[in-house]
C-alpha positions in Angstrom: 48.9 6.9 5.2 49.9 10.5 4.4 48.4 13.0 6.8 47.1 15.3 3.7 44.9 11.4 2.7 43.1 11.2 6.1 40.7 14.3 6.1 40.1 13.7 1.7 38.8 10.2 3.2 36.6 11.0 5.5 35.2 13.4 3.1 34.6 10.8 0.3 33.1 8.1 3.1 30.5 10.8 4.6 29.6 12.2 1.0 29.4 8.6 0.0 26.9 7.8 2.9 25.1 10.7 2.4 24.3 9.5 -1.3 23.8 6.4 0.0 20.8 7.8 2.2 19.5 10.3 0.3 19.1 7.4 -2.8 17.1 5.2 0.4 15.2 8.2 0.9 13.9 8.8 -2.3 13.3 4.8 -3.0 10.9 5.5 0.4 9.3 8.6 -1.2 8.8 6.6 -4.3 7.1 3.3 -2.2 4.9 6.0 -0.4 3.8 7.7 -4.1 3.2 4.3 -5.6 1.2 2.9 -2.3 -0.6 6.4 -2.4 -4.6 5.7 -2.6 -7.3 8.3 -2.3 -9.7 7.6 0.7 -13.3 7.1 0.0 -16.4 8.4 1.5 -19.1 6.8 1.5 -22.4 9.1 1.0 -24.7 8.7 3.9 -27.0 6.0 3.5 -29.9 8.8 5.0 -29.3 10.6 1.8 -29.6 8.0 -0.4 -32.7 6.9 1.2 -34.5 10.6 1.0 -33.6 10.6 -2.6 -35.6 7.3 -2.7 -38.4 8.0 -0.5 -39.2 11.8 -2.4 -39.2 10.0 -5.9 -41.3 7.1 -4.4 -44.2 9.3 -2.9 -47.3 8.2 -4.3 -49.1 11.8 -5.8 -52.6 11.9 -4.1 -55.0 14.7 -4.4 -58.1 14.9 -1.8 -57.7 12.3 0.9 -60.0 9.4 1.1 -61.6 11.3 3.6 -62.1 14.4 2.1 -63.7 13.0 -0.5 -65.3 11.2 1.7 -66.8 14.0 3.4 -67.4 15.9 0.2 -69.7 13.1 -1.3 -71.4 12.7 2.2 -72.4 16.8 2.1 -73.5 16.3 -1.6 -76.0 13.7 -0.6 -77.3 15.7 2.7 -77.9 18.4 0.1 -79.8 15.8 -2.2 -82.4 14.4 0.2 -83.1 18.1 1.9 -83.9 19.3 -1.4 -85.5 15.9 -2.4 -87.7 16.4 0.7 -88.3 19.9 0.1 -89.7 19.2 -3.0 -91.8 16.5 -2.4 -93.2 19.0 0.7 -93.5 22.0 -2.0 -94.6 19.2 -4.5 -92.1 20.3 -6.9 -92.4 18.2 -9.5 -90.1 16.9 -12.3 -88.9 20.4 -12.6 -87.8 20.2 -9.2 -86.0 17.2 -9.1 -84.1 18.0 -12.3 -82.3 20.8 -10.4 -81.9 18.5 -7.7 -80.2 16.1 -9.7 -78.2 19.6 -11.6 -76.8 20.4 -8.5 -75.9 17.2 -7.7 -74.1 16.8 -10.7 -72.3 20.1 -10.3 -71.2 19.1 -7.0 -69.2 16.0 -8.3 -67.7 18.0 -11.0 -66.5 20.4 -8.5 -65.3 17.6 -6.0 -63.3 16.0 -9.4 -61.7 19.4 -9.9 -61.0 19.5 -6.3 -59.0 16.3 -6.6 -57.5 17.5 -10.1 -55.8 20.6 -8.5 -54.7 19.0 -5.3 -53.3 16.2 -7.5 -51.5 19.1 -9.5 -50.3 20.7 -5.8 -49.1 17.3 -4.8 -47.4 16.7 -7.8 -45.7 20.1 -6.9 -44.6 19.7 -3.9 -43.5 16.1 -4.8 -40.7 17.5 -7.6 -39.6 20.0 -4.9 -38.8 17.4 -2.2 -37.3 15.4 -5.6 -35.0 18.5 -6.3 -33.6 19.1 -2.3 -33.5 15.4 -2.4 -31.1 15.2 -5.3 -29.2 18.5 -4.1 -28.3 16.9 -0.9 -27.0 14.1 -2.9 -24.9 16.1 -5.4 -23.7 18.6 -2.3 -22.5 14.9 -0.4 -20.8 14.0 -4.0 -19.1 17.3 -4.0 -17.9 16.9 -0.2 -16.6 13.3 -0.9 -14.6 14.7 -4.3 -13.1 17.6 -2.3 -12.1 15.0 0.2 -10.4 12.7 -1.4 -8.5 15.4 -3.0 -7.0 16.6 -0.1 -6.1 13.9 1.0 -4.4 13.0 -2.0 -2.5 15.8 -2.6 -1.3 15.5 1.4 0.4 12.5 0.2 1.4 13.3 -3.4 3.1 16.4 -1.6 4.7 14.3 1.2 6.0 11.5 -1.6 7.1 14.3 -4.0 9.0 16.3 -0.9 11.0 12.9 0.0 11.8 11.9 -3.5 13.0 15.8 -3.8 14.8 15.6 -0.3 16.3 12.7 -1.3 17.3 13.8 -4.5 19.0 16.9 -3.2 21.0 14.5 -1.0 22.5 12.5 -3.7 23.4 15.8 -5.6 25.2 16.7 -2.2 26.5 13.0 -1.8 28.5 13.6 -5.6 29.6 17.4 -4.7 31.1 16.0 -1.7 32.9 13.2 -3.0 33.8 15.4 -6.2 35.2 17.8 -3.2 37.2 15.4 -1.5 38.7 13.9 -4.5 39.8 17.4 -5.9 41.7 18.1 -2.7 43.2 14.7 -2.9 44.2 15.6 -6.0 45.5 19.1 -5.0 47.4 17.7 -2.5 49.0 14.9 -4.8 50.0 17.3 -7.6 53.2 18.2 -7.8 53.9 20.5 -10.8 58.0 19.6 -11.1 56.6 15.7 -12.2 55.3 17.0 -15.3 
């Protein structure tokens, strides 16, 4: 073997194994993009069961013991002012404003209930509303998650397929190299 062969060999076998590698690295960035799979999050089962506890409260106005209470005071007032009247002997006249107040008194104690129903309702839609912003801020967490991780690995699977790429351009220049000065050191004008 000519001593101007040996160093144009060694040239070709390294650029040749250089391709060679930079074509298995690429194949692995390749694997890694096609195995790529986002992560998921799961959102917190707590959220999910706030969301369904604030829709599921029952809107209630008064208590059961507020009203109650209320109706208990209404009849109080009834019998003292029954009692009075029979004292004072008041008459029909009497009792018919007995029985005006007591009627008044029950229509205040049903628009009692009407407005704290209203108030309830309220305050139900407003635990409704954090409810469902939790959720939608957990959604958005979960999204912005798995897109980080995905573009980690899109970015690792691109860089190898790149890497490797660039290795197989290097591979050819080399082995293009090595053959030109095999060439050049072959060529011998007079032959022509």
């Amino acid at each position: 073997m000519p001593a101007f062969l040996a160093p144009a060999l060694i040239g070709a076998a390294t650029s040749a194994y250089g391709a060679y590698r930079g074509s298995q690295q690429k194949k692995e960035g390749e694997r890694a993009l096609g195995k790529l799979v986002a992560p998921t999050y799961e959102i917190p089962e707590e959220i999910r069961q706030n969301l369904s506890d604030a829709e599921a409260m029952e809107v209630e106005g008064l208590t059961a013991a507020e009203k109650k209470s209320f109706v208990q005071n209404i009849e109080r007032s009834q019998q003292s002012a029954l009692k009075a009247q029979a004292d004072r002997k008041g008459g029909l006249l009497g009792i018919q404003g007995t029985m005006a107040a007591e009627a008044d008194a029950y229509s205040s104690l049903t628009s009692m209930d009407a407005a704290a129903r209203r108030e309830a309702e309220m305050r139900k839609q407003q635990r409704v509303a954090q409810a469902r912003s939790a959720m939608a801020g957990a959604k958005e967490r979960r999204l912005a998650f798995e897109e980080g991780r995905y573009q980690e690995g899109l970015a690792s699977a691109q860089g190898m397929i790149g890497a490797g790429e660039q290795n197989i351009m290097q591979g050819i220049q080399g082995i293009g190299s090595a053959a030109m000065q095999f060439g050049a050191a072959n060529y011998n004008p007079e032959e022509q």
